[in-house]
C-alpha positions as CSV (number, residue, x, y, z in Angstrom):
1,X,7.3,-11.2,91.9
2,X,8.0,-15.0,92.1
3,X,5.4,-16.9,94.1
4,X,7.6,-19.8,94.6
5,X,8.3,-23.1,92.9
6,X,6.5,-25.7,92.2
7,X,8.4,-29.1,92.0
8,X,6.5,-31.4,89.9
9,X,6.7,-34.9,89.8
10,X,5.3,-36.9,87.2
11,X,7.0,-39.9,85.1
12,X,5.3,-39.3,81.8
13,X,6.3,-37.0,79.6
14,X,3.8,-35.6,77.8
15,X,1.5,-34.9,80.9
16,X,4.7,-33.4,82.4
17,X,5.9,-31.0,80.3
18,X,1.8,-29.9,79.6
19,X,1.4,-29.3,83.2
20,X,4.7,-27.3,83.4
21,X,4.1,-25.1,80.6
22,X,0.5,-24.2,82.5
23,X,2.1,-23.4,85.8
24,X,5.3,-21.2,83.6
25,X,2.7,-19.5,81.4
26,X,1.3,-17.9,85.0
27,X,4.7,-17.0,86.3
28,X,5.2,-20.1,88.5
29,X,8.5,-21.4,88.8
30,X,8.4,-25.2,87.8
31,X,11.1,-27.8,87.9
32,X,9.8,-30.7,85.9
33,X,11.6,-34.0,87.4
34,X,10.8,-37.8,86.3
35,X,10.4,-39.5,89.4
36,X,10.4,-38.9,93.3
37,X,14.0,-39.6,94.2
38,X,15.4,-37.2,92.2
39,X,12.6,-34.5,93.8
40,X,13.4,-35.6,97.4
41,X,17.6,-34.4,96.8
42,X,16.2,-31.1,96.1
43,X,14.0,-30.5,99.2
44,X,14.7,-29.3,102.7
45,X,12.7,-27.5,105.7
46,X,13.8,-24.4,103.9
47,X,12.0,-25.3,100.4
48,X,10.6,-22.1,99.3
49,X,7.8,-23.9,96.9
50,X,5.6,-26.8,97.0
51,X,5.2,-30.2,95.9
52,X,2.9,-31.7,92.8
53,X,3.3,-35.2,92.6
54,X,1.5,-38.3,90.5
55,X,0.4,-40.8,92.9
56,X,1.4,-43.6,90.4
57,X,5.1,-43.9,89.6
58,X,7.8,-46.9,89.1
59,X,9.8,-46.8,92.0
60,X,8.9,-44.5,94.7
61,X,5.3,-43.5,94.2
62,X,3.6,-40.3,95.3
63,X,2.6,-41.9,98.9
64,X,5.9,-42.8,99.8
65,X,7.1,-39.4,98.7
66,X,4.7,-37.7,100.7
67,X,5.7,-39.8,103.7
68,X,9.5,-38.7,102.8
69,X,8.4,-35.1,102.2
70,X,6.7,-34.9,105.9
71,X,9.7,-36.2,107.5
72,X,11.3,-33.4,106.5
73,X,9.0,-30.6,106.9
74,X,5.5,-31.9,108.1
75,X,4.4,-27.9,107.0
76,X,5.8,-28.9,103.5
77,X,2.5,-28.5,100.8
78,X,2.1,-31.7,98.6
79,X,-0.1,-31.8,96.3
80,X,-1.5,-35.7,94.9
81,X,-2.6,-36.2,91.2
82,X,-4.7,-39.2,91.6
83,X,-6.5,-41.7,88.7
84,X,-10.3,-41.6,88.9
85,X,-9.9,-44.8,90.8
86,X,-8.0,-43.8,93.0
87,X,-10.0,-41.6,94.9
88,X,-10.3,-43.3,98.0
89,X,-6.8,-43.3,99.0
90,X,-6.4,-39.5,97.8
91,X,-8.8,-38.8,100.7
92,X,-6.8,-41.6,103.3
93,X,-3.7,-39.2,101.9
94,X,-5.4,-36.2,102.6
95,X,-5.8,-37.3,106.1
96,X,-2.5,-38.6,106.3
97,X,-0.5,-35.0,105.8
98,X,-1.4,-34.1,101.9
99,X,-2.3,-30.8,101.1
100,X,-4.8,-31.2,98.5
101,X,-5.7,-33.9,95.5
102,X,-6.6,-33.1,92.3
103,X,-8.3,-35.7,90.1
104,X,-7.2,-36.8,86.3
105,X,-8.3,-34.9,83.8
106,X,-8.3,-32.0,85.0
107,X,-8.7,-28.4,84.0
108,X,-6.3,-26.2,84.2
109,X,-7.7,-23.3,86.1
110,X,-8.5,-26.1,89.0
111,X,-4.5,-26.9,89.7
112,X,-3.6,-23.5,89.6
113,X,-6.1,-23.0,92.3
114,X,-4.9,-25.2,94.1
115,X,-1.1,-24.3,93.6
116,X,-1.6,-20.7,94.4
117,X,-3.1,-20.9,97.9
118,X,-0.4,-24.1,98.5
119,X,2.6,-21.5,97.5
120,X,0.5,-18.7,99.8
121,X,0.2,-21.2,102.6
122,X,3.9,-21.9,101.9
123,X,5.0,-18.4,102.3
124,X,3.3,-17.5,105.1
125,X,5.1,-20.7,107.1
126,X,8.4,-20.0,106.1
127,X,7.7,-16.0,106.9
128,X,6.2,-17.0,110.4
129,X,9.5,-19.3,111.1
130,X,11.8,-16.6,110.1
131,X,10.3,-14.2,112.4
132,X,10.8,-16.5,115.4
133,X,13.9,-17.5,114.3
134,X,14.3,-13.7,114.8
135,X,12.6,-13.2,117.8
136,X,14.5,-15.9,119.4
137,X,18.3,-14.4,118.2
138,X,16.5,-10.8,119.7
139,X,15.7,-11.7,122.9
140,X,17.7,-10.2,125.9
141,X,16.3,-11.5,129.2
142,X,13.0,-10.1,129.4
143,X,13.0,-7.2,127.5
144,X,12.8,-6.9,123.6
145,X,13.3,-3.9,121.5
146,X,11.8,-5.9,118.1
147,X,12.2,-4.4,114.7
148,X,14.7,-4.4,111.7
149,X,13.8,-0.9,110.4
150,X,16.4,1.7,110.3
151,X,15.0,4.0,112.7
152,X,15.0,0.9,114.9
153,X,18.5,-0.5,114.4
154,X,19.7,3.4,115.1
155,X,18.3,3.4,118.5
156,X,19.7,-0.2,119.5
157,X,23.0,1.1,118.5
158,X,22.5,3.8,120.4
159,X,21.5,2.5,123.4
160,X,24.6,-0.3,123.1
161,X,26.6,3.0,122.9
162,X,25.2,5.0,126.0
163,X,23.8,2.1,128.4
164,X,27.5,1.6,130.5
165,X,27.6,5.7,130.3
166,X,25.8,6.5,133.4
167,X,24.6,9.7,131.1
168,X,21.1,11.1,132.2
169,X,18.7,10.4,129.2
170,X,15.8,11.9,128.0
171,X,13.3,9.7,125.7
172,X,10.7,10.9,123.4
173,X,7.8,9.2,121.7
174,X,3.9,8.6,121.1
175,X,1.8,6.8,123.9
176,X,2.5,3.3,123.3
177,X,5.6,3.6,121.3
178,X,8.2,1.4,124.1
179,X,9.5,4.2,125.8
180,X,9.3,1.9,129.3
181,X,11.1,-0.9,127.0
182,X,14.0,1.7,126.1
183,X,14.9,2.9,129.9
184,X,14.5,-1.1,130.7
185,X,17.3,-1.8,127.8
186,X,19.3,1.2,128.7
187,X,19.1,0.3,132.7
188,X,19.9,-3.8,131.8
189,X,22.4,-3.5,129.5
190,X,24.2,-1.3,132.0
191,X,26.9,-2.2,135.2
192,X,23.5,-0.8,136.9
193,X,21.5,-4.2,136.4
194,X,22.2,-5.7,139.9
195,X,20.5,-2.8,141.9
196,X,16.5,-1.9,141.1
197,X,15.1,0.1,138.4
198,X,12.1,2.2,139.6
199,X,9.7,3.3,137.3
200,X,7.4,6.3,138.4
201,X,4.3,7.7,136.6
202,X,4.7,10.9,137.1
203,X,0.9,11.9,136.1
204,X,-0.6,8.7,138.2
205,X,0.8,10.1,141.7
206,X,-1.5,12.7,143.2
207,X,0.3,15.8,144.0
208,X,-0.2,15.9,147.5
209,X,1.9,12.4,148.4
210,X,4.4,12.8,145.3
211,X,7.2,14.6,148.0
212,X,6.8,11.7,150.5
213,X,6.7,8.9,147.7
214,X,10.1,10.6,146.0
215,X,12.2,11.4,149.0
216,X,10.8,9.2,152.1
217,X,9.8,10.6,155.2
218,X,10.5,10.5,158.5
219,X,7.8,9.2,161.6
220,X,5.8,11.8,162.3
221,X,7.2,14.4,159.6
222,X,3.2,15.1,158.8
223,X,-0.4,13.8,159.9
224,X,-0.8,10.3,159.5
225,X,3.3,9.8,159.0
226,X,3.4,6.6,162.2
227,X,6.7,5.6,160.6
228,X,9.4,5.7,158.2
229,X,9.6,5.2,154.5
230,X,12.1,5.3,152.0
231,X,11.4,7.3,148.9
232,X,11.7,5.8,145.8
233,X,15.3,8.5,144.8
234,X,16.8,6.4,147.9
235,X,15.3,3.0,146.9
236,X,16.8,2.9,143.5
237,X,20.1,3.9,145.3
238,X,22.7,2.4,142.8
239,X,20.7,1.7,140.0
240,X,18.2,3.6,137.5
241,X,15.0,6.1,138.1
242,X,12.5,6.5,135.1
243,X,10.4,9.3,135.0
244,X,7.7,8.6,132.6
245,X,5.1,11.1,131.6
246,X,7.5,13.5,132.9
247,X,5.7,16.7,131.3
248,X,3.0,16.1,133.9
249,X,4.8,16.5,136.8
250,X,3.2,19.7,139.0
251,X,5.7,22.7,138.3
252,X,5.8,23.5,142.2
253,X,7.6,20.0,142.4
254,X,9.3,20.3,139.2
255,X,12.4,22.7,141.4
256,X,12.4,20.1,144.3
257,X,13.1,17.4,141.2
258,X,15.6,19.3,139.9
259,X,17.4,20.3,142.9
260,X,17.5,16.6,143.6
261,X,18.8,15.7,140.3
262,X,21.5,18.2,140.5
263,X,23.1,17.5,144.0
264,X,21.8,13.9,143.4
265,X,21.2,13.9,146.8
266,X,17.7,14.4,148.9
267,X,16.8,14.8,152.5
268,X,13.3,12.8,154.0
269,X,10.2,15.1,155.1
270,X,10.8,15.6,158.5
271,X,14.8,15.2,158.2
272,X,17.8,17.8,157.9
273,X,20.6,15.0,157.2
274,X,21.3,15.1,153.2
275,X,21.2,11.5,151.5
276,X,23.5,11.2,148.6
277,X,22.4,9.5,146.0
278,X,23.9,7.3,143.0
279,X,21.2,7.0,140.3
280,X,21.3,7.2,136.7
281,X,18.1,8.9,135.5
282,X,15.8,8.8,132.5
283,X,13.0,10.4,131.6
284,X,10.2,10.0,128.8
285,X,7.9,12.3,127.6
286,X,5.0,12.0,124.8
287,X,5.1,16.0,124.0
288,X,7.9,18.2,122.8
289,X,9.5,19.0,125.7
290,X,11.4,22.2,124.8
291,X,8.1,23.3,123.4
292,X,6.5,22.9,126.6
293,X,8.9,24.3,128.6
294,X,9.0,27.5,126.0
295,X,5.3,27.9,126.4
296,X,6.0,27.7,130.7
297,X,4.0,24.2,130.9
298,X,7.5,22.8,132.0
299,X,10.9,24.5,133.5
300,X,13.1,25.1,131.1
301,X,16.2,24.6,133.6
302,X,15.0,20.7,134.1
303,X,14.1,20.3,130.6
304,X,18.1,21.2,130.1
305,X,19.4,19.2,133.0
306,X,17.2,15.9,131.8
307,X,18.0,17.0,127.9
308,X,21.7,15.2,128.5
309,X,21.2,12.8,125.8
310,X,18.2,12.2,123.9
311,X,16.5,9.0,122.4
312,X,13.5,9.6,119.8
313,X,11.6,6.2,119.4
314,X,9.4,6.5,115.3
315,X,6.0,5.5,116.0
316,X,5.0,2.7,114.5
317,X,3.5,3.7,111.2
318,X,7.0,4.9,110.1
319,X,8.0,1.7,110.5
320,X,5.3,-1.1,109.1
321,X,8.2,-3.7,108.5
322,X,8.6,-4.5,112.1
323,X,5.0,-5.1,112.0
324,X,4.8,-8.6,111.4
325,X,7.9,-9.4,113.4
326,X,6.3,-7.7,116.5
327,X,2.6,-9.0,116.0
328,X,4.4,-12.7,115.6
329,X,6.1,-11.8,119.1
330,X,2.7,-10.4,120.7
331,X,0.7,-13.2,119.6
332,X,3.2,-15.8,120.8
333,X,2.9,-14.1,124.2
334,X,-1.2,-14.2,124.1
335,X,-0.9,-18.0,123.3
336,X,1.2,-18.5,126.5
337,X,-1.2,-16.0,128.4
338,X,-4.6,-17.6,127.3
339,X,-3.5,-21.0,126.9
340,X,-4.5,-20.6,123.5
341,X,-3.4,-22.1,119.8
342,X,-1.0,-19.0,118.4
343,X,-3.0,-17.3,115.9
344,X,-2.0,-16.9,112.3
345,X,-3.0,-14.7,109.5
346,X,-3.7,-14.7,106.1
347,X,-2.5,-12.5,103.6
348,X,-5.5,-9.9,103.0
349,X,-5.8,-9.5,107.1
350,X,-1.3,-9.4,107.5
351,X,-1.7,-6.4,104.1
352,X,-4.5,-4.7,107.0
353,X,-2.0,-4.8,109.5
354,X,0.6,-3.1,107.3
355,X,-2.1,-0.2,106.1
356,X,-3.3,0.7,109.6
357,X,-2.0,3.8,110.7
358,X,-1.9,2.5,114.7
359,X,-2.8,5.6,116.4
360,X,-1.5,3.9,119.5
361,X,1.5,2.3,117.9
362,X,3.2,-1.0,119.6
363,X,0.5,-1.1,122.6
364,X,-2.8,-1.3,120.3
365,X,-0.8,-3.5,118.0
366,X,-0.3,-5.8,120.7
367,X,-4.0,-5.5,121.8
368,X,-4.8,-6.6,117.8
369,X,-2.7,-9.8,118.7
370,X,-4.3,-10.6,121.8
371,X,-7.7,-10.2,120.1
372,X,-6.6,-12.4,117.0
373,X,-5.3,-14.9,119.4
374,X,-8.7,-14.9,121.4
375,X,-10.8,-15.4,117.9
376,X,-11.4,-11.8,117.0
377,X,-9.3,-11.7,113.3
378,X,-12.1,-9.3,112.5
379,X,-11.1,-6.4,114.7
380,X,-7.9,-5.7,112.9
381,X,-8.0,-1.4,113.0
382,X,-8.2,-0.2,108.9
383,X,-9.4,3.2,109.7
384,X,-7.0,5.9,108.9
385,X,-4.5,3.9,106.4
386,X,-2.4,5.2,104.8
387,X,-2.8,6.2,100.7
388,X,-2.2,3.3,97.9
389,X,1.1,4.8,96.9
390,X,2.4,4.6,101.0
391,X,0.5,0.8,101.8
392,X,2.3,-0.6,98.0
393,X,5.9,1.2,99.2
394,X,5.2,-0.4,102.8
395,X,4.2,-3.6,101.3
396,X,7.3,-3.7,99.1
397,X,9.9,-2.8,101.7
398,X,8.9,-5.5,104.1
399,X,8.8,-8.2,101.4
400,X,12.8,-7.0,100.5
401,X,13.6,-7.2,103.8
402,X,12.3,-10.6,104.3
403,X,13.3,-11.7,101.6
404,X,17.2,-10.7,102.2
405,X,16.6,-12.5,106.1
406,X,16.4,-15.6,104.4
407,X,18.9,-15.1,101.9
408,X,21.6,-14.0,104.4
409,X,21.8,-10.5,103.1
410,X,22.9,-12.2,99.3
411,X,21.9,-9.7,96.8
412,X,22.1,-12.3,94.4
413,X,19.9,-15.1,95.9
414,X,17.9,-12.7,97.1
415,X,17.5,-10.8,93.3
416,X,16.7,-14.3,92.3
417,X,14.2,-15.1,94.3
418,X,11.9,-12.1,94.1
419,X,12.1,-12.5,90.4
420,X,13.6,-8.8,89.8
421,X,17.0,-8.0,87.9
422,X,20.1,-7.6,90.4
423,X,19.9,-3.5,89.1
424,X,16.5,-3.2,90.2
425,X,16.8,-4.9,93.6
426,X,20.1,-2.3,94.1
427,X,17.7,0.5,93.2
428,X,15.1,-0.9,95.9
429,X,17.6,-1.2,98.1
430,X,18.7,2.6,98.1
431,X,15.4,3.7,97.3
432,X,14.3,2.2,101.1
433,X,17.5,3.4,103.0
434,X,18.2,-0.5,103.1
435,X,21.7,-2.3,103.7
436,X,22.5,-5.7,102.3
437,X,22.5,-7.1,106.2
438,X,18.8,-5.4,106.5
439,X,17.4,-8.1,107.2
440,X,19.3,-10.2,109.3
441,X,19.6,-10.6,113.0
């Protein structure tokens, strides 16, 4: 796979077309120019490569280049080849915005030290700008459902498609998968957003107040009752209920739920006079429902009446190339939290991230984040990864998919830049269920 390029700027000859044949022989992609105005026409913020310059040139020399090159990407790599004498000012360029010097003669093993972890360094900026290019064209108000995968682009379209339906919905997925973030998207992309959306952990309310918190009561309707309350069915009047954890709901409340979901209407403890009610409701479970319902652990008649549509979020190991994308967005929102410089990762620790099987999928990822962001890179979770075979497929989906964000979804550019045949990138392509527009916003 190509590294990058390396645009190398030197204005004799013989040293230039020496040093070019080093950095070809090792599969680096080297344009060989004379002098540094002909170098800057080729560079942009977008360069996908690095800079190798001689410090001594006719015309513009490699200190006035460098100076050009940070106007217009201060993040841009350059790399000074300095005399013996001119040590000194190597070190004031250094300071000044330079990447690294490397001193004439030198051996060849040194520069491509040094060119390697520049086109690394390289890579990793223009990845992290990508993915908050991305997270930026992704946002929706407050609530993000991150992640280029197919499984994820399914359920968005989804979503889209049944949010304005009023249809009762019925999401499954691991703890810590988003199911919150999908009722949220389903409830605000909806002509329900104006009124609330209630939220109710259905295994955090203790069984003997879950009547009184659902339907309201009426002053005096039990011990301890010294005035009204409205239940949270009647509080969300208008917009959307989510019943999270739903399989752990008691089953002697489970035929007051359904009763209520039926007539959508209620009546308070203590009250005769029926309250209709227009709610759209959805419910999330981390178990198979029907399973549960078979085996009597849930009734099979509100498993029916909540099974009107159904959303299935993957957990996150079936789909490691949102990981980057969603760590970038979780350790942005650490930074802001802890007032603290956003973290950034190398390549061995981001390869950990993609290997990890995250037991507790988007949740303990974005606990990783928080931790990175806070100084703890080391507490990245490896146990349970995945084989060699899995982590290399993983690994090479999420560098195609990248790669086709910043190439707009152009086979060809895209081909060219990984270094592979146009064929080959095809076969990728339907080897990983991906689209040409993949990776784009």
């Amino acid at each position: 796979m190509n590294p990058g390029t390396v645009l190398l700027i030197d204005d004799e000859p013989h040293v230039r077309l020496a040093t070019a044949q080093s950095l070809e022989l090792e599969g680096i992609d080297t344009v060989a120019l004379d002098g540094a105005a002909a170098a800057l026409t080729r560079l942009d913020a977008d360069f996908p490569g690095i800079v190798v310059s001689d410090v001594r040139m006719p015309g513009m020399d490699g200190l006035a280049l460098l100076r050009a090159v940070s106007g217009l990407d201060p993040e841009l790599p350059v790399v000074l080849v300095t005399g013996h004498g001119d040590i000194a000012m190597a070190v004031q360029a250094i300071r000044d915005g330079a990447y690294d010097f490397i001193e004439k003669p030198f051996h060849t093993e040194r520069l491509l030290d040094i060119v390697r972890r520049a086109l690394d360094k390289r890579r990793l900026t223009l990845e992290n700008r990508q993915l908050r290019r991305e997270l930026a064209a992704t946002r929706d108000g407050d609530v993000l459902l991150l992640g280029r995968s197919p499984g994820i682009q399914r359920l968005r379209a989804a979503i889209d498609n049944l949010a304005d339906t009023g249809a009762d919905v019925l999401i499954e997925g691991e703890t810590g998968s988003g199911k919150e973030v999908v009722a949220r998207l389903l409830h605000q992309r909806s002509q329900r957003r104006e009124h609330a959306f209630v939220a109710l952990n259905c295994g955090a309310i203790p069984e003997t107040i879950f009547e009184s918190e659902l339907f309201g009561h009426e002053a005096g309707a039990f011990t301890g009752a010294a005035g009204k309350r409205i239940g949270k069915l009647e509080y969300a009047q208008g917009g959307t209920v989510f019943f999270d954890e739903i399989e752990s709901m008691p089953l002697a409340l489970q035929v007051k739920v359904l009763r209520a979901l039926q007539e959508r209407a209620i009546e308070r403890l203590g009250s005769n006079r029926p309250i209709q009610l227009d709610i759209r409701v959805v419910a999330a479970t981390k178990v198979d429902l029907r399973q549960a319902a078979q085996q009597g652990r849930f009734r099979e008649d509100l498993y029916y009446r909540l099974n009107v549509i159904k959303l299935e979020i993957p957990p996150l190991r079936e789909r490691r190339e949102d990981i980057p994308l969603l760590f970038q967005h979780f350790v942005q929102k650490a930074s802001e939290r802890y007032r603290r410089p956003p973290a950034e990762l190398d390549s061995e620790q981001l390869s950990a991230l993609m290997a990890a099987q995250w037991p507790g999928n988007v949740r303990e990822l974005a606990n990783a984040a928080e931790r990175c962001v806070l100084g703890q890179t080391g507490q990245v979770p490896v146990t349970g990864a995945s084989s060699l075979p899995e982590q290399v497929a993983a690994f090479e989906r999420t560098v195609i998919t990248q790669a086709l964000a910043r190439h707009d979804g152009n086979v060809v550019a895209t081909a060219d830049a990984l270094g592979v045949p146009r064929k080959t990138l095809y076969d990728k392509l339907k080897k990983y269920g991906l689209r040409r527009d993949e990776g784009t916003p």
